[in-house]
Wavefront OBJ file of the C-alpha trace (Angstrom):
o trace
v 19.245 -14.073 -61.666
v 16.623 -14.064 -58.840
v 17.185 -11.188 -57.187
v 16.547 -12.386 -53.748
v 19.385 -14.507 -53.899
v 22.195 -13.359 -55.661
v 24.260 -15.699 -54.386
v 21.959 -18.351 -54.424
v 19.742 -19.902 -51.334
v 21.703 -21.079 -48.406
v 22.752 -24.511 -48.625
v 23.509 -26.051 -45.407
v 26.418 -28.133 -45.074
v 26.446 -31.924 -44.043
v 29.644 -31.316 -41.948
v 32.097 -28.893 -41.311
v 35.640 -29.566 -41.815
v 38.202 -27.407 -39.710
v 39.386 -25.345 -43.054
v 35.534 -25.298 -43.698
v 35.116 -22.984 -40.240
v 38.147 -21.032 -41.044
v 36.628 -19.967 -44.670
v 33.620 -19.223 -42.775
v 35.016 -17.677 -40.208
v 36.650 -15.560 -42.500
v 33.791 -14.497 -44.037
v 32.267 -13.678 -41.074
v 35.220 -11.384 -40.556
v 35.179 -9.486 -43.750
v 31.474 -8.689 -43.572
v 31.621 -5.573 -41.876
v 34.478 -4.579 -44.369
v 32.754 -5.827 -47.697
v 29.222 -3.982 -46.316
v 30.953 -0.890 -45.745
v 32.598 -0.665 -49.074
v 29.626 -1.709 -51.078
v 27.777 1.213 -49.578
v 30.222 3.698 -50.109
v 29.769 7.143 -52.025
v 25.735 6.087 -52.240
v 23.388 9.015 -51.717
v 20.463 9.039 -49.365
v 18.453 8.267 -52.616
v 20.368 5.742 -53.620
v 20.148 4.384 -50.026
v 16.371 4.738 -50.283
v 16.245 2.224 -53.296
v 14.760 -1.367 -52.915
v 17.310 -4.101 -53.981
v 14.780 -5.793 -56.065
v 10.980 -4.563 -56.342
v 8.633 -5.114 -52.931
v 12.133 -5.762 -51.160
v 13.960 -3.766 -48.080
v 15.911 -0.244 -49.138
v 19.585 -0.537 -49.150
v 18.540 1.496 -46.079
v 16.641 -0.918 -44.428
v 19.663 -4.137 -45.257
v 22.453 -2.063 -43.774
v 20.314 -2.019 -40.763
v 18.931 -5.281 -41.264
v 22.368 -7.111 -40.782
v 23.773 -6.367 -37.238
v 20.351 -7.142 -36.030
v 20.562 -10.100 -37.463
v 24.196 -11.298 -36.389
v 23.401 -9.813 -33.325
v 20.817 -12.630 -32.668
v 23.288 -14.993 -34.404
v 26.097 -13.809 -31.766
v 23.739 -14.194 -28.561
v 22.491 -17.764 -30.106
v 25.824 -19.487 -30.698
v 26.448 -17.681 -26.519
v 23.645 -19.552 -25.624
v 24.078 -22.739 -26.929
v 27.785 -22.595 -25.966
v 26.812 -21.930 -22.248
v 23.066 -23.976 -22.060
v 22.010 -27.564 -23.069
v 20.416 -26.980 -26.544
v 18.300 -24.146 -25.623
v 15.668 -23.001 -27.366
v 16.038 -19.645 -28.595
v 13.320 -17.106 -29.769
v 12.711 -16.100 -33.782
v 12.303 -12.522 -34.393
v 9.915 -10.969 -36.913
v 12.664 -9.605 -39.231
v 10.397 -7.323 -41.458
v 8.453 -6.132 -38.519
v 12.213 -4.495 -37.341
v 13.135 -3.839 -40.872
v 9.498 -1.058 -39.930
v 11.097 0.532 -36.687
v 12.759 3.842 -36.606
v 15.993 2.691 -36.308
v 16.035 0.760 -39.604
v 15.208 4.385 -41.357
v 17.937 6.564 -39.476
v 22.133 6.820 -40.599
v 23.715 4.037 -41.956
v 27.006 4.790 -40.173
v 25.125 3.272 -36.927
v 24.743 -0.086 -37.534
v 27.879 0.047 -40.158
v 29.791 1.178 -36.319
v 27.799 -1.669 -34.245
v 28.649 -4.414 -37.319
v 32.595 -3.951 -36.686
v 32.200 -4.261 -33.110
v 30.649 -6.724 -33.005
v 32.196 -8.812 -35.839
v 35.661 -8.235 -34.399
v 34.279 -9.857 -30.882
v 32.261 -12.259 -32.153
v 35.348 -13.655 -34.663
v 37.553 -13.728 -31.316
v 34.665 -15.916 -29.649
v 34.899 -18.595 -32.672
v 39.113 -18.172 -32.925
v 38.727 -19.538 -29.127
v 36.086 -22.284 -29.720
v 37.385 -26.042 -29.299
v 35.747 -28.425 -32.432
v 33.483 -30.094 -30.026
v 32.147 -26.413 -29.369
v 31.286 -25.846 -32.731
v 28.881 -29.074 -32.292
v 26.707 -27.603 -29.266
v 23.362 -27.203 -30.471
v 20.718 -25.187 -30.342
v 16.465 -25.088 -30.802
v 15.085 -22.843 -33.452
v 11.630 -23.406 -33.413
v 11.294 -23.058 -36.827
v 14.005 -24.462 -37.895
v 14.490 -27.496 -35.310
v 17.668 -28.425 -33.405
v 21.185 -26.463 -35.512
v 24.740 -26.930 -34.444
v 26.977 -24.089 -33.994
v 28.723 -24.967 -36.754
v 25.610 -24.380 -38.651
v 24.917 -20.909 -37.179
v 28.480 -20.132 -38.844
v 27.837 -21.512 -42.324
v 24.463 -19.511 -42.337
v 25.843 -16.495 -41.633
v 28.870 -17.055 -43.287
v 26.481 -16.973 -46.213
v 24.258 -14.442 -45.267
v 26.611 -11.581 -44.733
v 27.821 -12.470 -48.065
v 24.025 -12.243 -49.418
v 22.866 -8.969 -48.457
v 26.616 -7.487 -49.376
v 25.211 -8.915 -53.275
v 21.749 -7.166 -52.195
v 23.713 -4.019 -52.633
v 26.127 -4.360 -55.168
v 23.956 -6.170 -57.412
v 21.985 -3.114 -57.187
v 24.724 -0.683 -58.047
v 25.560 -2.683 -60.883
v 22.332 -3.267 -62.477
v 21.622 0.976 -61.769
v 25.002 1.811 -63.106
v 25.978 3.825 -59.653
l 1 2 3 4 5 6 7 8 9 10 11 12 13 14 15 16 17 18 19 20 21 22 23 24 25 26 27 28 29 30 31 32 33 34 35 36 37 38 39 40 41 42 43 44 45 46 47 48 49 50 51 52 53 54 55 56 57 58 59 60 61 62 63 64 65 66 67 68 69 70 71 72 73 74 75 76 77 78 79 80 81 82 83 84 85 86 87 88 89 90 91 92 93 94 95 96 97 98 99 100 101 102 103 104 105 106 107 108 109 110 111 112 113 114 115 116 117 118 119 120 121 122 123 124 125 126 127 128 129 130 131 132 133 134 135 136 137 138 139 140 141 142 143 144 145 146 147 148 149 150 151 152 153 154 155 156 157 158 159 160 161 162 163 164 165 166 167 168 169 170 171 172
């Protein structure tokens, strides 16, 4: 198993169905849930411990995720209320250095329901033709809303396998 993907890489869809958004959707939902639980009972050690060698503490991936769907969240805002704006990358492992990403887990497992639970109502309220809106990554070109979802769809489910992958290969 490569360890960086336990899951596997992300695979972008070539189109969405409607029950395709729902199962994401739903995934989106249960992320906060599934993060929570695979992070249970773990002691500060064990939250100190790299996934995989040269990769991010457990630490460091609890904090890692809001951040992340919090970019996802304003994104899919923006491209729902702009003409395909372009939005700005963030260096993820220079944030996974900042303080924050070394203080309590309970934080950002707080600031992950939150915000999941509002930014599920956004996409319950979403017409199709909003889920086609696009936006400008300048990395990774022009993406559709739709394709925001997928990918993080996926990637809460991704860094929830960073952890418990972990726990199972250490036995905790």
């Amino acid at each position: 198993m490569d360890l960086r993907y336990p899951i596997g890489p992300f695979v972008p869809p070539e189109r969405m169905t409607a029950g395709d958004r729902a199962e994401a959707i739903d995934a989106i939902a249960a992320v906060p849930g599934s993060l929570r639980a695979a992070v249970e009972s773990l002691s500060e050690d064990q939250l100190n411990t790299p996934y995989r060698p040269g990769g991010w503490t457990v630490r460091q991936v609890v904090h890692h995720v809001p951040d992340s769907h919090l970019n996802a969240f304003i994104r899919i805002k923006l491209a729902l209320t702009e003409d395909e704006p372009t939005i700005k990358p963030y260096d993820q492992a220079a944030w996974a250095q900042l303080p924050d990403a070394f203080g309590p887990i309970e934080h950002s497992l707080d600031l992950l329901d939150g915000l999941h639970r509002r930014w599920v109502h956004l996409l319950g309220q979403l017409s199709p033709g909003d889920f086609g809106r696009q936006l400008n990554h300048p990395e990774s070109g022009v993406l559709t809303v739709d394709h925001v979802v997928a990918l993080y769809a996926w990637h809460g489910r991704h860094h929830v396998a960073h952890v418990t992958t972990l726990r199972d290969r250490m036995g905790w």
